[in-house]
Backbone as CSV, one residue per row, in Angstrom:
resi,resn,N_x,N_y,N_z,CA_x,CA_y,CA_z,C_x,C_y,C_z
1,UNK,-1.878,49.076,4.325,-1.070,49.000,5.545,-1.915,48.535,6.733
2,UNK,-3.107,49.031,7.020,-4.075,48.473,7.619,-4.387,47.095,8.254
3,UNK,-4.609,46.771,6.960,-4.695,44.807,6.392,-3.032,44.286,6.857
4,UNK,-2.580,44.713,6.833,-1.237,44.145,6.532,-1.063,44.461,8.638
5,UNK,-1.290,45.536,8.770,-0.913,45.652,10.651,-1.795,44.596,11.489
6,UNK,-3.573,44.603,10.915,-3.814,43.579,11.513,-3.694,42.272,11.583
7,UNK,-3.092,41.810,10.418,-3.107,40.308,10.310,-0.908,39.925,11.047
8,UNK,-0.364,41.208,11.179,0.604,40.953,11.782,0.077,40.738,13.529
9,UNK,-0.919,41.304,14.221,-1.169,41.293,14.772,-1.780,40.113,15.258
10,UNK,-2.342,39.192,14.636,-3.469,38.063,15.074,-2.126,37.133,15.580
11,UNK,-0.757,37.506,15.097,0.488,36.431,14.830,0.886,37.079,16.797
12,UNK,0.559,37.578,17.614,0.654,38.592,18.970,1.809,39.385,18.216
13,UNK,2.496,40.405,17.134,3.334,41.157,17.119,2.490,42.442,16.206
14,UNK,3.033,43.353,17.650,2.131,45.122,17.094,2.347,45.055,15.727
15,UNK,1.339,45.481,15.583,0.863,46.096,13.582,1.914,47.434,13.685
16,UNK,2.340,48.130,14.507,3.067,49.164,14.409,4.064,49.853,15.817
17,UNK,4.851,50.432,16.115,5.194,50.687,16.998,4.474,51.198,17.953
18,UNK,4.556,51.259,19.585,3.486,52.032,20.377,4.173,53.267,20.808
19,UNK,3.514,54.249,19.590,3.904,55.479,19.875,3.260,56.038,21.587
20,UNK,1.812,55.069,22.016,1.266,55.664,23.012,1.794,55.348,24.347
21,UNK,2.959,54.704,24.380,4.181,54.434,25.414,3.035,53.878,26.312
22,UNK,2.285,52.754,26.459,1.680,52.166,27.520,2.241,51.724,28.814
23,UNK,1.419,51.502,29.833,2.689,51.004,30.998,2.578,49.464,30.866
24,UNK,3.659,48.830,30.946,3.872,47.754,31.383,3.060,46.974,32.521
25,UNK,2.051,45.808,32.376,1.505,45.404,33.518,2.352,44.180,33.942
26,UNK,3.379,43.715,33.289,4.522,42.375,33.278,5.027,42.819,34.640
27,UNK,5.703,42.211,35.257,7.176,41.850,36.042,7.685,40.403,36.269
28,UNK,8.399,40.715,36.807,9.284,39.604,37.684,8.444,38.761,38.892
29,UNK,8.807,37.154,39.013,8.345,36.496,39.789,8.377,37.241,41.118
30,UNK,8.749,38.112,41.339,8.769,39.078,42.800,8.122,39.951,42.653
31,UNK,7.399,40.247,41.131,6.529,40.951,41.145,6.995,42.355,41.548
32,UNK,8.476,42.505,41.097,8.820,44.049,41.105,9.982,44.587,39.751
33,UNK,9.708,45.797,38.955,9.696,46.236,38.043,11.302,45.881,37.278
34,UNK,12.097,46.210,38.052,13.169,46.350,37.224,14.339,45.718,38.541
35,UNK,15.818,45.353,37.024,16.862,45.007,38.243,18.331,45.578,37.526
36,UNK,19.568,45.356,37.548,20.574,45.766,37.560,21.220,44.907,37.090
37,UNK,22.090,44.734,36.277,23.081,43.855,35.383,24.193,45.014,34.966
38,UNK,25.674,44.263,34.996,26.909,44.565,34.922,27.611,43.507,34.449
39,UNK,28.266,44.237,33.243,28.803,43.423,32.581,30.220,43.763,32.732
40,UNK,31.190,42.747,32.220,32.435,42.592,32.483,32.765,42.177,33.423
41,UNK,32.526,41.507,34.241,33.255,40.611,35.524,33.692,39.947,35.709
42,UNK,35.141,40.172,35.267,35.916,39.294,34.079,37.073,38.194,34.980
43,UNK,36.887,38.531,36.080,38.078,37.481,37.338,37.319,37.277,38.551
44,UNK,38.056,36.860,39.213,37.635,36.601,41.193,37.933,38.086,41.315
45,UNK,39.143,38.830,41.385,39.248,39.850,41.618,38.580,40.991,41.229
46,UNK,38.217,41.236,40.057,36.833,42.045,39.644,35.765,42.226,40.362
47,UNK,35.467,40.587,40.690,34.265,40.926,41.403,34.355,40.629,42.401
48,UNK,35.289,40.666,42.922,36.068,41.386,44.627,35.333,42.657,44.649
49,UNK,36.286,43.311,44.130,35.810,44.714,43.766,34.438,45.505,43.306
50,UNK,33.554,44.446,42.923,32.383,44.902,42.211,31.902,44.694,44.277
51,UNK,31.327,43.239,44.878,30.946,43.323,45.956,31.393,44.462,46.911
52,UNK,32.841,44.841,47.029,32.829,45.606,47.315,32.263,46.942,47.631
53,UNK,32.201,47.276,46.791,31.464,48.810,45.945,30.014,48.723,46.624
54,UNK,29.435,47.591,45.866,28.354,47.331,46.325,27.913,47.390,48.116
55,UNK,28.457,46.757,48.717,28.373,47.165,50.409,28.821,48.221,50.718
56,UNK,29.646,49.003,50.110,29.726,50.434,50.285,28.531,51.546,50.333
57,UNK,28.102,50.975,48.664,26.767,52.006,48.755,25.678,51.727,48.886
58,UNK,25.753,50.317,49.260,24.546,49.684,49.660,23.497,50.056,48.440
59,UNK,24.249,49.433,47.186,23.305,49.339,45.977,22.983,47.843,45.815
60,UNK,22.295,47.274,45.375,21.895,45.975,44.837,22.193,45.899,43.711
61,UNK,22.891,44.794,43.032,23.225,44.099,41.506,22.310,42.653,41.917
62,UNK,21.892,42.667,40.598,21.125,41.448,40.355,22.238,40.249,39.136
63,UNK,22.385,40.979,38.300,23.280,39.779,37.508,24.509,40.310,36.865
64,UNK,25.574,39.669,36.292,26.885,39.612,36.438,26.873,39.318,34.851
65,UNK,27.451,40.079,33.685,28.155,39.248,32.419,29.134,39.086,32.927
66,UNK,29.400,37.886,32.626,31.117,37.694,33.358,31.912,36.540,32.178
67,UNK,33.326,37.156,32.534,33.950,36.370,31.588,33.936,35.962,30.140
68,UNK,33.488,37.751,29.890,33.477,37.854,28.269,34.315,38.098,27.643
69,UNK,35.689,37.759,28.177,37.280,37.561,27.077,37.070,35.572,26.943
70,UNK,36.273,35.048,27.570,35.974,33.734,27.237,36.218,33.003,29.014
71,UNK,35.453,32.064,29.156,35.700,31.420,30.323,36.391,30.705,30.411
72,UNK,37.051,29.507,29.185,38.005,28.791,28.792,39.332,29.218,29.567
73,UNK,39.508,30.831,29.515,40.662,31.274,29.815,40.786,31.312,31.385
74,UNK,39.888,31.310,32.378,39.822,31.085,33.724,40.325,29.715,34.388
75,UNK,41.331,29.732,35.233,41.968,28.441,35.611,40.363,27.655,36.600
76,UNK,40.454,26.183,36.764,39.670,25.973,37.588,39.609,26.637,39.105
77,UNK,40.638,27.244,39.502,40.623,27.495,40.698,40.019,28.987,40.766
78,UNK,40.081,29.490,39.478,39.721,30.901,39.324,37.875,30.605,39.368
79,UNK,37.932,29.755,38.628,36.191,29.317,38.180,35.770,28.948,39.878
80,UNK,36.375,27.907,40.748,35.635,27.946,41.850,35.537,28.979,42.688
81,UNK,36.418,29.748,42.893,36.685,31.006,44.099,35.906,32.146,42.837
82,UNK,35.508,32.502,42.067,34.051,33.414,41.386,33.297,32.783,41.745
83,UNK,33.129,30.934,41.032,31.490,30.637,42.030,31.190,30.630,43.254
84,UNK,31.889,30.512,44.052,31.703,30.221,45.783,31.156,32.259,46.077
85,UNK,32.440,32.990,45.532,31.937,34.540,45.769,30.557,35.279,45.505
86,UNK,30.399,34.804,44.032,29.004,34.956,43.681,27.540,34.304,44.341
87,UNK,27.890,32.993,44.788,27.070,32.377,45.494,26.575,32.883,46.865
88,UNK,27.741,33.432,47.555,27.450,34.170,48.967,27.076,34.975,49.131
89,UNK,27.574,36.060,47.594,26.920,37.065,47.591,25.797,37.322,47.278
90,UNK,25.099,36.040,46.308,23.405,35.952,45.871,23.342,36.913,44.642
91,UNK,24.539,36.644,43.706,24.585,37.306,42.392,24.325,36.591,41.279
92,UNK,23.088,36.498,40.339,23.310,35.761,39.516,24.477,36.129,38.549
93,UNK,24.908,34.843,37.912,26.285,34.860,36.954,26.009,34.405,35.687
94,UNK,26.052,34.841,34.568,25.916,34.919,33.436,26.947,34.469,32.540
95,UNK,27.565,33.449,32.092,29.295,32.863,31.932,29.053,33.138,30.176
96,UNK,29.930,33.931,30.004,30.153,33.688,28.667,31.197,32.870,28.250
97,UNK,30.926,31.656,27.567,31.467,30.753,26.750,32.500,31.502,26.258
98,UNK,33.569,29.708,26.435,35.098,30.975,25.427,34.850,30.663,23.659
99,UNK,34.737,29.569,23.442,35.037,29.049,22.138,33.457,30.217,21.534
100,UNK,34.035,30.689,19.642,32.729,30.999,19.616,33.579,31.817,18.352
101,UNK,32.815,32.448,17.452,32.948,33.002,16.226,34.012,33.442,16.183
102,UNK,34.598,34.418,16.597,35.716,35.263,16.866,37.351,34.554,16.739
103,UNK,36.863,33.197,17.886,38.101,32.454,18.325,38.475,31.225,16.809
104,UNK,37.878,31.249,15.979,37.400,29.992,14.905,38.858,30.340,14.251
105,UNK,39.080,29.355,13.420,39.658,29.927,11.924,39.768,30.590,10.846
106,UNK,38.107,30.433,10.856,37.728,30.879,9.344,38.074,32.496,9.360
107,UNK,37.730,33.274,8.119,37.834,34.439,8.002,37.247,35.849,7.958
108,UNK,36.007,34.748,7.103,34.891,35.775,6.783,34.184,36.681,8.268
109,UNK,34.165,36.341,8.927,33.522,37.364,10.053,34.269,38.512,10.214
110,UNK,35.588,38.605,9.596,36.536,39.631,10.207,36.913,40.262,8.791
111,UNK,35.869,40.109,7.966,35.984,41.017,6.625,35.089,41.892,7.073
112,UNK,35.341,43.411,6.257,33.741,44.069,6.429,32.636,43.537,6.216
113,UNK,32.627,42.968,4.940,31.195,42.585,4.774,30.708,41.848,5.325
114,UNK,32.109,40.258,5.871,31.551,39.247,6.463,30.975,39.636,7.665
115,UNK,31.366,40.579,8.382,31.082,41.186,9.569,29.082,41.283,9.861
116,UNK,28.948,41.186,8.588,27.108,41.508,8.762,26.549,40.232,8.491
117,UNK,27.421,39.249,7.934,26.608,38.182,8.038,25.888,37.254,9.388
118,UNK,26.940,37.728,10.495,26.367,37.780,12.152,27.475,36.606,12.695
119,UNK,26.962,36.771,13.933,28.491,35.662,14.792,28.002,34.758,15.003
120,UNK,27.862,33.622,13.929,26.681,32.080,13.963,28.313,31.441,14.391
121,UNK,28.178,29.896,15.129,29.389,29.036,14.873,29.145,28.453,13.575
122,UNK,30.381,27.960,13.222,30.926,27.258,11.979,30.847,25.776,11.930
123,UNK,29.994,24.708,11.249,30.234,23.641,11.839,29.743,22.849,13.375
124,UNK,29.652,21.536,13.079,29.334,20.589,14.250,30.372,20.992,15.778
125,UNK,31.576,20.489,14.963,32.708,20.471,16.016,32.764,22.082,16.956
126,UNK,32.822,23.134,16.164,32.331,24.423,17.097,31.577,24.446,18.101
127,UNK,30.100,23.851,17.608,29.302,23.701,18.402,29.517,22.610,19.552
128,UNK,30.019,21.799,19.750,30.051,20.659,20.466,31.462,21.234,21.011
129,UNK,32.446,22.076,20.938,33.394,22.866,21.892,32.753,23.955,22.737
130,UNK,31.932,24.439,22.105,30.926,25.393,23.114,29.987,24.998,24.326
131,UNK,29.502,23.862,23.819,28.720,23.593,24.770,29.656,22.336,26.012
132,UNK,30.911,21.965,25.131,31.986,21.563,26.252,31.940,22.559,27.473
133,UNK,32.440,24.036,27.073,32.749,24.798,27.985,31.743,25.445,28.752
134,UNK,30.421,25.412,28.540,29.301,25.607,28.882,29.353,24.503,30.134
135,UNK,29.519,23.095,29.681,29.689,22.272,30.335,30.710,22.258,31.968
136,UNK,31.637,22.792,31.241,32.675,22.740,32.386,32.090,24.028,33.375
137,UNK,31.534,24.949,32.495,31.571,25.834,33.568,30.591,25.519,34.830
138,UNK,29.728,24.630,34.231,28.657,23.625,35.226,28.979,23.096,36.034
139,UNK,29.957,22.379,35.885,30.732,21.434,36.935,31.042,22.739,38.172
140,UNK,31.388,23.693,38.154,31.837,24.657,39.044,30.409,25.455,39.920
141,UNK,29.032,24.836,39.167,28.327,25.713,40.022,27.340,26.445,39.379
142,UNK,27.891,27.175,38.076,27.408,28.404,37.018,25.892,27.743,36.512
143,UNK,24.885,28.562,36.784,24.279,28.657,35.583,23.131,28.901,35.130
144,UNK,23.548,30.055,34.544,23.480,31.246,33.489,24.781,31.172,32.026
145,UNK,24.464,31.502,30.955,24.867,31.367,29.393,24.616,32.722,28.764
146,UNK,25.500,32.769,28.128,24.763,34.236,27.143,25.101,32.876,26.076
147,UNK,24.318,33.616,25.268,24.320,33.025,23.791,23.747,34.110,22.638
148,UNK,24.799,33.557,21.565,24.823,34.436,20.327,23.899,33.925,19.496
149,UNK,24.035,32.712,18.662,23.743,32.157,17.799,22.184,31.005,18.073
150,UNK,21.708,31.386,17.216,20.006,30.599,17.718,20.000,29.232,17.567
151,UNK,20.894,28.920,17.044,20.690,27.668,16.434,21.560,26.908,17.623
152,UNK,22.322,27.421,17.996,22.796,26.715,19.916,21.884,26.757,20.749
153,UNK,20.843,27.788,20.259,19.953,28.547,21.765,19.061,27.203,21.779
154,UNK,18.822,26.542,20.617,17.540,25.800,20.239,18.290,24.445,20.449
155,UNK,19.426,23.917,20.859,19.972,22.593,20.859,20.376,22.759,22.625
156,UNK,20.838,24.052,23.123,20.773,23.963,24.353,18.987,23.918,25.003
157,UNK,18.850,24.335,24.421,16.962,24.150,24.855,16.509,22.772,25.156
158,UNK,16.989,22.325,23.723,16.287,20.882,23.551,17.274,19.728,24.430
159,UNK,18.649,20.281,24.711,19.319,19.310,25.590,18.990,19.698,27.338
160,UNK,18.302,20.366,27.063,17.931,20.781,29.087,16.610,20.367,29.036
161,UNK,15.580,20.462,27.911,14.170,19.464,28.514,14.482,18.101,28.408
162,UNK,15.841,17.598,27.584,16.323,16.119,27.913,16.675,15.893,29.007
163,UNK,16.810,16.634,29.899,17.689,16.526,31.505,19.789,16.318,31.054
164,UNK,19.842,16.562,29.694,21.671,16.768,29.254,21.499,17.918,29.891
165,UNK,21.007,19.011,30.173,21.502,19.965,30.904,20.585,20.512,31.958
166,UNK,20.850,20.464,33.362,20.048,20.938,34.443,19.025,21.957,34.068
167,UNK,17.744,21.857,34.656,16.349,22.367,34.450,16.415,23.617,34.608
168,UNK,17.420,23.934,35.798,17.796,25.139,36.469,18.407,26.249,35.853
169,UNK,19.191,25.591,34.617,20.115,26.463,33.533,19.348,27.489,32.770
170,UNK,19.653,28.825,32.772,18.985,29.966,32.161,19.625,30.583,31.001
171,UNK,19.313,30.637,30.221,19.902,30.920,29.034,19.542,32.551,28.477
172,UNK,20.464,33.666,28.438,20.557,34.838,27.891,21.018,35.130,26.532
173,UNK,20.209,36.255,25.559,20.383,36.108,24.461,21.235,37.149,24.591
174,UNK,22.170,37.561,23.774,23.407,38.770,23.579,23.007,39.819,22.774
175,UNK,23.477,40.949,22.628,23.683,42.220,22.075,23.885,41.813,20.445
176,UNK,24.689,40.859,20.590,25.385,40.527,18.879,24.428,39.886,18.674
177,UNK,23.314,39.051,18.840,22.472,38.329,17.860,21.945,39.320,16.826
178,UNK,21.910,40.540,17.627,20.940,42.126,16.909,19.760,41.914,16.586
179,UNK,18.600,41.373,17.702,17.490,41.709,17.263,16.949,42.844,17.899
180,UNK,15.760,43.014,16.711,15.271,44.551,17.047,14.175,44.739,16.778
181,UNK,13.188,43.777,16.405,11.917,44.279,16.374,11.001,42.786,17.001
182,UNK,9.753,43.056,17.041,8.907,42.120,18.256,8.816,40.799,17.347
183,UNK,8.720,40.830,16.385,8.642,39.166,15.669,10.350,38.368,15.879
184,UNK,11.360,38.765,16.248,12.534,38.792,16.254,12.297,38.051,17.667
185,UNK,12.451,38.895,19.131,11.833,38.533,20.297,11.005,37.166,20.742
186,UNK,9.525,37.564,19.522,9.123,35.972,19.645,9.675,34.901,19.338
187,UNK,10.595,34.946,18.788,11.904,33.421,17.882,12.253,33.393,19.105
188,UNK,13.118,34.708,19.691,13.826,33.575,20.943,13.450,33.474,22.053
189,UNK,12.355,33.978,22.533,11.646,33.308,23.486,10.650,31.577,23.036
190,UNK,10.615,32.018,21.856,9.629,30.145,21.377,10.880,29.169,21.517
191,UNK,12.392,29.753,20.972,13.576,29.002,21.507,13.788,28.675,22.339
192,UNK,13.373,29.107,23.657,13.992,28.957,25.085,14.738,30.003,26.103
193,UNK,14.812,31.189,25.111,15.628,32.269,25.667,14.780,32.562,27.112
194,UNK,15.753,32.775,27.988,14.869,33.201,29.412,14.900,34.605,29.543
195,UNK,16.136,35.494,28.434,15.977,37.051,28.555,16.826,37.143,27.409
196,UNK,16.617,38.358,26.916,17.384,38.866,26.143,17.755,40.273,26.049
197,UNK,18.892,40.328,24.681,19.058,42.498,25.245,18.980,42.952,23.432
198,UNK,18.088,43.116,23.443,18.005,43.954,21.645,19.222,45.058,21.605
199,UNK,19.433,45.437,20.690,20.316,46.352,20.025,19.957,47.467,21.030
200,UNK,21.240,48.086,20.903,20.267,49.371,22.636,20.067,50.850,21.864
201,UNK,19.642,50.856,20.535,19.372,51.956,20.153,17.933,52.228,19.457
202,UNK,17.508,51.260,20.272,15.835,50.811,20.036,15.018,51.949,20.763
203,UNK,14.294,53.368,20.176,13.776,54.195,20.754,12.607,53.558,21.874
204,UNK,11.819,54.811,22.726,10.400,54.040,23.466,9.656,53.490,22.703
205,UNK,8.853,53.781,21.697,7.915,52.863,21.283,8.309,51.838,20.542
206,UNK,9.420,51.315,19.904,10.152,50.139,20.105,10.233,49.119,20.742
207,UNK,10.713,50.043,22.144,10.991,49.279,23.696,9.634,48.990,23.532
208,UNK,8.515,49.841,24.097,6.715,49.270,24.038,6.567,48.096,23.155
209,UNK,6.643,47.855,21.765,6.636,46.734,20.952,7.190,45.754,21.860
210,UNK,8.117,45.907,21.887,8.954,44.500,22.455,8.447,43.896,23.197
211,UNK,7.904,44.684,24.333,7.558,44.210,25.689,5.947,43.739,25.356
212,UNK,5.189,44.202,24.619,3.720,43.835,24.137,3.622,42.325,23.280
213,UNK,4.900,42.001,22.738,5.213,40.999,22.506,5.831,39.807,22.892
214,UNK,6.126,40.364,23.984,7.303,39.062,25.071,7.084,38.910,26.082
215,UNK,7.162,38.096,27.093,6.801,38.055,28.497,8.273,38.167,28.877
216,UNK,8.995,37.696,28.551,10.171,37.246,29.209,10.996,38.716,29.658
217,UNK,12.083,38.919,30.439,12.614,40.138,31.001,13.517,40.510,30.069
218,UNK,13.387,41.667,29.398,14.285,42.585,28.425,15.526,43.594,29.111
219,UNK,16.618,43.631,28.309,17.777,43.893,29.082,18.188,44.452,28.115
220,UNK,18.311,46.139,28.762,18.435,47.114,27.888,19.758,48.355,28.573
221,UNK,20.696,48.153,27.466,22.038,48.534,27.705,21.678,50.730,28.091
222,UNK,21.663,50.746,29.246,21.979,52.574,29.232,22.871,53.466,29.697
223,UNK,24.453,52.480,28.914,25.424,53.056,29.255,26.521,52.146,28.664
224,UNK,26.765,52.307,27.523,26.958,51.653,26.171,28.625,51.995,25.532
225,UNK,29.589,51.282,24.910,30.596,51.111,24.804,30.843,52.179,23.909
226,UNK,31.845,53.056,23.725,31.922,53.925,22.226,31.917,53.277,21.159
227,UNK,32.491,52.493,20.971,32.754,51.552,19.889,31.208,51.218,19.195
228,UNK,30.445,51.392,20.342,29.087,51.206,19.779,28.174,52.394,20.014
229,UNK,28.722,53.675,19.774,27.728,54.519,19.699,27.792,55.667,21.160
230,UNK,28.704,55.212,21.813,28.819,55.730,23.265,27.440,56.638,23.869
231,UNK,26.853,56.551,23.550,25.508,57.156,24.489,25.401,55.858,25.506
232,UNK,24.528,57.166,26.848,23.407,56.672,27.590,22.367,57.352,27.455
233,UNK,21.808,56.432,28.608,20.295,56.254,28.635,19.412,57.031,29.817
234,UNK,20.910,57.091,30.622,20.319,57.046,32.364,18.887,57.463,32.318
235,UNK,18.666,58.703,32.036,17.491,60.063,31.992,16.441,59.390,31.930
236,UNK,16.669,58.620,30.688,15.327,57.703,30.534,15.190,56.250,31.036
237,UNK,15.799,56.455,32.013,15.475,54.990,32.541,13.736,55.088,33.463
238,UNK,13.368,56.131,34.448,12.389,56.196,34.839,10.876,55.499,33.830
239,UNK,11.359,56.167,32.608,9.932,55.896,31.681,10.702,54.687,31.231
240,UNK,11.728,54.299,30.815,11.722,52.772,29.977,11.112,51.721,31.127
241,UNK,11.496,51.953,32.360,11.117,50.968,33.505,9.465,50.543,33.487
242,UNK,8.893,51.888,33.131,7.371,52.093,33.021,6.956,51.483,31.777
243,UNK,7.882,51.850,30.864,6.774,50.677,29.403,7.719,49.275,29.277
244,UNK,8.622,49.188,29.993,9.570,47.739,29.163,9.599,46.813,30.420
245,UNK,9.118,46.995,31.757,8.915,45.521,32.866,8.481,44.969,32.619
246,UNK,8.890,43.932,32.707,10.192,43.356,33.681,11.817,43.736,32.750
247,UNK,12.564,44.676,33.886,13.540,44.637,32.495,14.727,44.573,33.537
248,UNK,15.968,44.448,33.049,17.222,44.789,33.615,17.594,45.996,33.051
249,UNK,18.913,46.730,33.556,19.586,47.643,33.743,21.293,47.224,33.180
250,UNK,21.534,47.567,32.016,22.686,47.090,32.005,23.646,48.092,31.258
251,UNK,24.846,48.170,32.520,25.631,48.929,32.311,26.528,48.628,32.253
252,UNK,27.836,48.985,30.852,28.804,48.725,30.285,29.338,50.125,29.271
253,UNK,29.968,50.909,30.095,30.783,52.313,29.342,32.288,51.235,28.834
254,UNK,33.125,51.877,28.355,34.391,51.575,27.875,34.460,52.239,26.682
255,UNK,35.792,51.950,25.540,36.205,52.329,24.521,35.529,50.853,23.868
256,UNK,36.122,49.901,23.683,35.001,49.057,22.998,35.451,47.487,24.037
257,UNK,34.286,46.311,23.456,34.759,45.326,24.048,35.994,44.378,23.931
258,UNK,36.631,44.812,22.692,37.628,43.963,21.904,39.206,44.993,23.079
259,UNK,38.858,45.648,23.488,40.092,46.335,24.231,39.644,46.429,25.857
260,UNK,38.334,45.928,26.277,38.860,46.073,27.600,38.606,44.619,28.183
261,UNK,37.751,43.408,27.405,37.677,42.466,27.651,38.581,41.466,27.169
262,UNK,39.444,41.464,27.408,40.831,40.585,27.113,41.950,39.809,28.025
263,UNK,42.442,38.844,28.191,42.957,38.531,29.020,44.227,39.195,30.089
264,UNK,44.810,40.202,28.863,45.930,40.783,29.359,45.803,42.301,29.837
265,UNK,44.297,42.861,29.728,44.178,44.031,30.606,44.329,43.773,32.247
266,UNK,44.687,44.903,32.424,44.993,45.379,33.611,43.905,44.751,34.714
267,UNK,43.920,43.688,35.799,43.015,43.524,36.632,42.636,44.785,37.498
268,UNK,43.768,45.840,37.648,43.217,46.796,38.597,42.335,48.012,37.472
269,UNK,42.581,47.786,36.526,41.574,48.431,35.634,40.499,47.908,35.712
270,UNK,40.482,46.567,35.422,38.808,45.435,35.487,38.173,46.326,37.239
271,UNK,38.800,46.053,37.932,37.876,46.626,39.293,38.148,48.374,39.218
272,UNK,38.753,49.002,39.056,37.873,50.094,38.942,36.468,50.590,38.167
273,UNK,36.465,49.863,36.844,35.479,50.046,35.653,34.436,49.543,37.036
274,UNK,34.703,48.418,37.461,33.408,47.714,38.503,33.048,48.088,39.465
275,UNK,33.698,49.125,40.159,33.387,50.726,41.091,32.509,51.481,40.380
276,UNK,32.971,51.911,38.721,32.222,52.886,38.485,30.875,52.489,38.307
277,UNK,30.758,51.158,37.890,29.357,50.785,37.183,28.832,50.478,38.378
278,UNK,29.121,49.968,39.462,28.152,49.968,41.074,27.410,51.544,41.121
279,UNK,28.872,52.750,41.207,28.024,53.955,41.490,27.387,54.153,40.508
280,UNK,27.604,53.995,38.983,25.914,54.205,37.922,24.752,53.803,38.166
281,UNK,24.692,52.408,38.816,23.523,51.318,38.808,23.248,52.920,40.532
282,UNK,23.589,53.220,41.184,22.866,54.005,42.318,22.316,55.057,41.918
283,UNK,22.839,55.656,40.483,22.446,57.001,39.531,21.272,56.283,39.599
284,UNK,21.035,55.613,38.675,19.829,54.882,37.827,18.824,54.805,38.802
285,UNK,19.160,54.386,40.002,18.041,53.904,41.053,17.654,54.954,41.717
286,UNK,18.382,56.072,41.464,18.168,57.093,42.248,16.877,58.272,41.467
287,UNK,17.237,57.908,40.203,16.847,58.644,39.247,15.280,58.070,39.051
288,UNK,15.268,56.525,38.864,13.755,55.729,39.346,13.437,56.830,40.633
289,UNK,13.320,55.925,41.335,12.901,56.549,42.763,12.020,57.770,43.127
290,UNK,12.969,59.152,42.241,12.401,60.300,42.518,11.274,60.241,41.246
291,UNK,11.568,59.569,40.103,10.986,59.676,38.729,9.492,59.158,38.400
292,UNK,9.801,57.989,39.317,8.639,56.623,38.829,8.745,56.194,40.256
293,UNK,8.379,56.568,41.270,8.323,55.713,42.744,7.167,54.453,42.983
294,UNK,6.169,54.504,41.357,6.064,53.211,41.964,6.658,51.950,41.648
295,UNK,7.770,52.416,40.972,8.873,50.959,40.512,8.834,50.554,41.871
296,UNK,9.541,48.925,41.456,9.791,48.364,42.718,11.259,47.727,42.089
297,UNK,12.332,48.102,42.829,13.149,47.160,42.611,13.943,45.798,43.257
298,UNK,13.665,45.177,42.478,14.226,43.311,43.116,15.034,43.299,44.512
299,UNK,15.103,42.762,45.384,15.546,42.705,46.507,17.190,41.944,45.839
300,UNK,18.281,41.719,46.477,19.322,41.162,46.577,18.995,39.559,46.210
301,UNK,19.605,38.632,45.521,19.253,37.104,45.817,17.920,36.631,45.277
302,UNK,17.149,37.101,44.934,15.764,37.359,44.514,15.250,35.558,43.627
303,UNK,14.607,35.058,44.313,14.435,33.920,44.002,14.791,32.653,42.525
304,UNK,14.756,33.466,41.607,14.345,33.123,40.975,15.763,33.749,39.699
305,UNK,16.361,34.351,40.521,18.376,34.240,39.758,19.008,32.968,39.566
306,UNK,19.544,32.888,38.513,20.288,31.949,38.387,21.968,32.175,38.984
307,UNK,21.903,31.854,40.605,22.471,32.136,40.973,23.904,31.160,41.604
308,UNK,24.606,31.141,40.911,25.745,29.421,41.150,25.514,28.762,41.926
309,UNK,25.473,27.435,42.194,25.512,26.453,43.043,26.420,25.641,43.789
């Protein structure tokens, strides 16, 4: 085992987990520890309501999943009045693509078993509808991407050092790719990934691996859907901040995503959920603060967001 940890090691991925929870010497181009991400911000009106909240308690959000029932489904006028909002407000926006495993024909993903084979697209033509809507959402301003599937991550990569897609475009890896250990991490950062969020049931010395292996900012869910396990994290956010910076904060409670991210829920449901997750993200910061005061957290607008145009 020995032989086998060090020569994983010469490859930069720990020979073993860091049970000794090291601190993080990484951050952010601002050179401060941690930031805030909220997912579901699924209309203009949502994130009415999310800004809202936010000048209320005078919390800071740094980035936005937005439009994870698909962006396809947003009229253009909906797509400009979110980008113009987000823009003023200095929120980066994160657009999730509509077209994509789920929406396909085929079947197998929605068998049990097919279910583990993972949410890759099917085919050329899939792919070249995805990155349509990727596209369009450009035209409006956006950009920020989540992405599932690596094999897009690595053709959107290679079409943005072509100048096919602005230099500026940041690309996020998703929850569903499910990676979970540090050789995993290095794939999609050598891809192009600018952040990603591992499976969120990745203990501390896990989190330590990850971060000993990646430069890039890790985005770690501590307040998690039932559907997937319904725990949080809050408690331990003080020490994850300390071994996993540069990281985000990302909070998403619900029953699962297939029931609250959909076109035909309730918009005044979408902005309350986006009340509650403003006052969590003030738990969290509050809980830093007294816990770990020498975090620093990201100012509002923070240079270096991919923040609409």
């Amino acid at each position: 085992m020995e032989k086998i940890r060090k020569a994983m090691e010469k490859h930069g991925v720990p020979g073993r987990d860091l049970y000794e929870l090291p601190t993080s010497k990484k951050r952010f181009p601002d050179k401060c520890h941690y930031r805030i991400e909220i997912s579901g911000v699924e209309r203009p009106s949502t994130l009415e309501a999310l800004i809202d909240e936010m000048d209320k308690r005078n919390v800071p959000v740094h980035r936005l999943i937005s439009m994870v029932m698909g962006a396809t489904l947003l009229s253009d006028d909906e797509m400009e009045r979110f980008a113009r909002m987000a823009k003023d407000a200095k929120l980066e926006v994160i657009v999730t693509p509509g077209p994509r495993t789920l929406w396909d024909l085929g079947g197998q993903i929605r068998t049990p078993e097919g279910a583990v084979s993972g949410i890759r697209f099917r085919g050329s033509d899939n792919l070249a509808y995805v990155i349509a809507d990727i596209k369009r959402a450009m035209e409006f301003g956006f950009r920020g991407f989540l992405v599932v599937d690596e094999g897009l991550l690595w053709l959107l990569t290679e079409m943005r050092k072509a100048g096919d897609i602005p230099k500026d475009v940041v690309f996020k890896v998703s929850i569903f790719a499910g990676h979970a250990n540090p050789a995993g991490a290095k794939v999609l950062e050598m891809l192009g990934a600018d952040t990603f969020n591992p499976v969120a049931d990745l203990p501390l010395p896990m989190l330590a691996a990850l971060r000993k292996a990646v430069d890039m900012p890790i985005d770690v869910h501590v307040y998690l859907f039932d559907s997937f396990g319904g725990f949080n994290r809050i408690w331990e956010t003080p020490e994850i901040t300390r071994i996993t910076a540069p990281c985000y904060y990302k909070i998403e409670p619900g029953a699962s995503v297939g029931s609250l991210y959909k076109p035909w829920v309730s918009p005044d449901l979408l902005a309350f959920m986006a009340r509650e997750k403003v006052k969590t993200a003030e738990m969290i910061i509050s809980l830093i603060e007294k816990n770990y005061p020498e975090a620093k957290l990201s100012k509002i607008g923070a240079g270096d967001l991919a923040i609409p145009r």
